[in-house]
N, C-alpha and C positions, 0 to 999 in steps of 0.2 A: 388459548388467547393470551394469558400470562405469559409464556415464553414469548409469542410474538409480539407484544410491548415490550420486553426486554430484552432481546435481541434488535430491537429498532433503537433503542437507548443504548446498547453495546456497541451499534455500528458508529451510532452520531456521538457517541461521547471518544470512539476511537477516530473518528476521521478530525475531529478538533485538534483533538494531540496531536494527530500525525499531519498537520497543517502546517506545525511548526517543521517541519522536514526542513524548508525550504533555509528558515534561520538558521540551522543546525550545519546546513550544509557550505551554505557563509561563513560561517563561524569557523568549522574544522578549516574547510577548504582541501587543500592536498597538501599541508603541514606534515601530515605521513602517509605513506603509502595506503593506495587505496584499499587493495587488496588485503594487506599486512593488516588497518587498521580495523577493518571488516572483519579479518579471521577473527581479532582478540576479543571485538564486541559478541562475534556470536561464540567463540569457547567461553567467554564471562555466561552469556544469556542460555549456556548448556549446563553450567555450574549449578546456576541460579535457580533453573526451572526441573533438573533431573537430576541433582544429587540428592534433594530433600525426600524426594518420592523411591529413589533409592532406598535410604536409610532406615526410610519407613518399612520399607518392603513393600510398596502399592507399585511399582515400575513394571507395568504389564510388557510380556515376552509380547515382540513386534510381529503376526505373521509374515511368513513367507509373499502372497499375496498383495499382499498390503505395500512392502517396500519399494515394486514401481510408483506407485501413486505417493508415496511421501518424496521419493526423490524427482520424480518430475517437478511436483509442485512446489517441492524447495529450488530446482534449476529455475521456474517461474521468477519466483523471486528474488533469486540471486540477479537475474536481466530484472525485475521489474525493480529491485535496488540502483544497479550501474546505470543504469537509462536516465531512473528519476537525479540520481546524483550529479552524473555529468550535464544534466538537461538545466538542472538548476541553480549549477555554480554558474555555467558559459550562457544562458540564453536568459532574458528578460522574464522574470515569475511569471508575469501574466501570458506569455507567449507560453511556459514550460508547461504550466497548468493545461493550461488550451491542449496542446498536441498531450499530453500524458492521459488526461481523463479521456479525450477521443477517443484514444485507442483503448483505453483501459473499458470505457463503456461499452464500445462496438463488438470487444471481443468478452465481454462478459455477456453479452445478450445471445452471443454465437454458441459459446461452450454451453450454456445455459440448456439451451434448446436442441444442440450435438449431443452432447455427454448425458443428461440427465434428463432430458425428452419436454421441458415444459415449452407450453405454448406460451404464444405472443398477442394475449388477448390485446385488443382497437385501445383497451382504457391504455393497459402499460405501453403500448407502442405509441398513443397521443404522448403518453408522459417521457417516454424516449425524446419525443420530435422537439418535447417544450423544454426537459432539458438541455439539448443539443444545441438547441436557438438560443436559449441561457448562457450557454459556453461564449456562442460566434458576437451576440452581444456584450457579454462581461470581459471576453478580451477579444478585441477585434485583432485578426493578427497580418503584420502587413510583410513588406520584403524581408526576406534572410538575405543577410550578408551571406555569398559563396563560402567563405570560413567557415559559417557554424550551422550550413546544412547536415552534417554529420550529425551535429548533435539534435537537430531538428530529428531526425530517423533512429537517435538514441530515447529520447523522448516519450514517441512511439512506439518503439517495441518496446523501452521502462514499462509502460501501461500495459501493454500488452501479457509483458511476464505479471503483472501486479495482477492482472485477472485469473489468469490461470491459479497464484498463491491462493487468491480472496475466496473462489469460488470450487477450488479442485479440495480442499478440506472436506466436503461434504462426500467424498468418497470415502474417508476413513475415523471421520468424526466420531459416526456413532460407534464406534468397538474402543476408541480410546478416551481419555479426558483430557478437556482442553488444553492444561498444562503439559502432563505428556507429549499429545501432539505438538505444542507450539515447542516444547524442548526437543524434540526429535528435529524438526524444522532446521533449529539452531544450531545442531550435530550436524545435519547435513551441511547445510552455510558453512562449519566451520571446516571441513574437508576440502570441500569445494572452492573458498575463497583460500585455503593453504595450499591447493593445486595450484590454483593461480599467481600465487602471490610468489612461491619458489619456480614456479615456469617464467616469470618477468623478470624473477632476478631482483626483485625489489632489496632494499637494504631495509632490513630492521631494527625500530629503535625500544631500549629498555622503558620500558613503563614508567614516568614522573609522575610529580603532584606541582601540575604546570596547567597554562586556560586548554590549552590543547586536547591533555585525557582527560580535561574536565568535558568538556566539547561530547568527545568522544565514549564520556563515560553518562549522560545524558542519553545519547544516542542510542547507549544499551537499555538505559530503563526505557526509554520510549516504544523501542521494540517487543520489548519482553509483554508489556503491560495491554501495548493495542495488536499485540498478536493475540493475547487470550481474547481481547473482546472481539477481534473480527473471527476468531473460531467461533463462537459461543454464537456470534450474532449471523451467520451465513452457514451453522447447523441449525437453526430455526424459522429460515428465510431462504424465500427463491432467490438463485443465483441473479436474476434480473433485478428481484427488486431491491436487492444489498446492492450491487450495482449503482442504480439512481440514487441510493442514499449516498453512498460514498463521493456522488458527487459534489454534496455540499462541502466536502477537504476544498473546491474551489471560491466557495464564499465566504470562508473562513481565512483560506490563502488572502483575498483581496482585503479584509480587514488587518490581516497580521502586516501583507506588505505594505497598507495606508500607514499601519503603527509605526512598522522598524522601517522603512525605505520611502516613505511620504510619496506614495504610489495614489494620485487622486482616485475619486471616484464618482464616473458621471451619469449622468442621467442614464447612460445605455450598461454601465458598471450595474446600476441599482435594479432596472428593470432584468438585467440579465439575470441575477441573484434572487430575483420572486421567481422568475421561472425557471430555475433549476430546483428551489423549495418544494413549489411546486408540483414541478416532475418528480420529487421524492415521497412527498405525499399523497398526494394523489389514490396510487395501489393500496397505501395502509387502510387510507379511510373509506377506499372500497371493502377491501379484506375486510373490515372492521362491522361496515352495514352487510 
């Protein structure tokens, strides 16, 4: 019961952090390359989280086994990063939110119940229906411009890869420690966005002390810090019900964009936001009685 209090407070104190994504990604913009600026953040967050564990001599040999499942789960992410990025420099927060959780929720409740076999008990699938309701009312979402249908479909599969990251850790969790894993994560990232970044041709720029890699260097501790909590909190939690919680990164969005972008919030903003709470709650305080 300990662990699952604290893995409930690992998820909700990582999805608040990672709410500010959406500022962060205003802020950088495409000032540098996408790819390029992604490689440096995850070589920095490879440094940061596997040299010390090195040094020490605690850096467990990675099985054989094992390294499908870290690298899928890092290509996960690697799309569940470009999606949420381009979704929410180009498209409207509350529109990007809307389609990213969608997908991210629908296909965490999939893998969930594929890969790992749990059922979909009446209580979590109410709390499914009332979060989902929570979304279509906290941002109602109307025409796409033809232009940025792309990134409507970038959006969705972002979420898409963000579920596979959030929830495929529970394949290799237990044999390694959260650090580890989230530094191996970041290894992979860093290969994977330097493939890309030299197949694009991108130009690279030398590292300053400008707002830019300030932006960008942000962007590394944000990752580093809510990767160890979403490891720690969805090795102690069903893939579904970390799921609904990470929904609340949406009600936290609508307050951060009220702050920085004076994004109102109305009567269907506030009732959408009880019922995603809601939907989050729900399963714990069943788990609980």
């Amino acid at each position: 019961m300990p662990n699952t209090l604290k893995a409930v407070a690992a998820l909700l104190t990582a999805t608040f952090l990672y709410s500010f994504f959406g500022v962060l990604t205003r802020l950088l913009g495409f000032d540098l390359p996408i790819y390029y600026a992604s490689f440096t953040r995850d070589l920095a967050g490879t440094l940061i989280l596997l040299l010390p564990l090195l040094i020490v001599g605690k850096l467990q040999k990675v099985a054989k086994k094992d390294w499908p499942w870290l690298i899928l789960r890092a290509s996960g992410g690697v799309l569940g990063f470009l999606g949420s990025y381009y979704a929410f420099y180009h498209l409207p927060l509350g529109t990007a939110y809307f389609i990213f959780y969608g997908g991210s929720t629908i296909f965490g409740f999939i893998s969930g119940a594929i890969f790992f076999g749990e059922k979909v008990s009446r209580l979590e699938a109410l709390s499914l229906g009332a979060s989902l309701l929570g979304l279509v009312l906290l941002y109602s979402v109307g025409g796409v411009a033809a232009n940025l249908l792309k990134y409507v479909l970038w959006a969705f599969a972002g979420g898409m890869g963000a579920a596979v990251w959030n929830t495929f850790s529970k394949k290799v969790s237990g044999d390694y420690g959260a650090t580890q894993l989230n530094g191996l994560d970041f290894a992979v990232f860093t290969v994977l966005m330097l493939i890309l970044s030299l197949l694009s041709g991108e130009t690279w720029v030398w590292p300053s002390f400008n707002f830019t890699w300030l932006a960008n260097l942000l962007f590394v501790l944000m990752f580093v810090v809510t990767g160890q909590l979403m490891i720690y909190g969805f090795k102690h939690l069903d893939a579904q019900k970390g799921s609904l919680i990470m929904l609340l990164e949406v009600v936290f969005g609508a307050l951060i964009g009220w702050i920085f972008y004076q994004e109102n919030l109305g009567w269907g903003a506030m009732l959408g936001g009880f019922l995603i709470l809601l939907g989050a709650v729900l399963p714990q305080l069943h788990k609980r009685a």
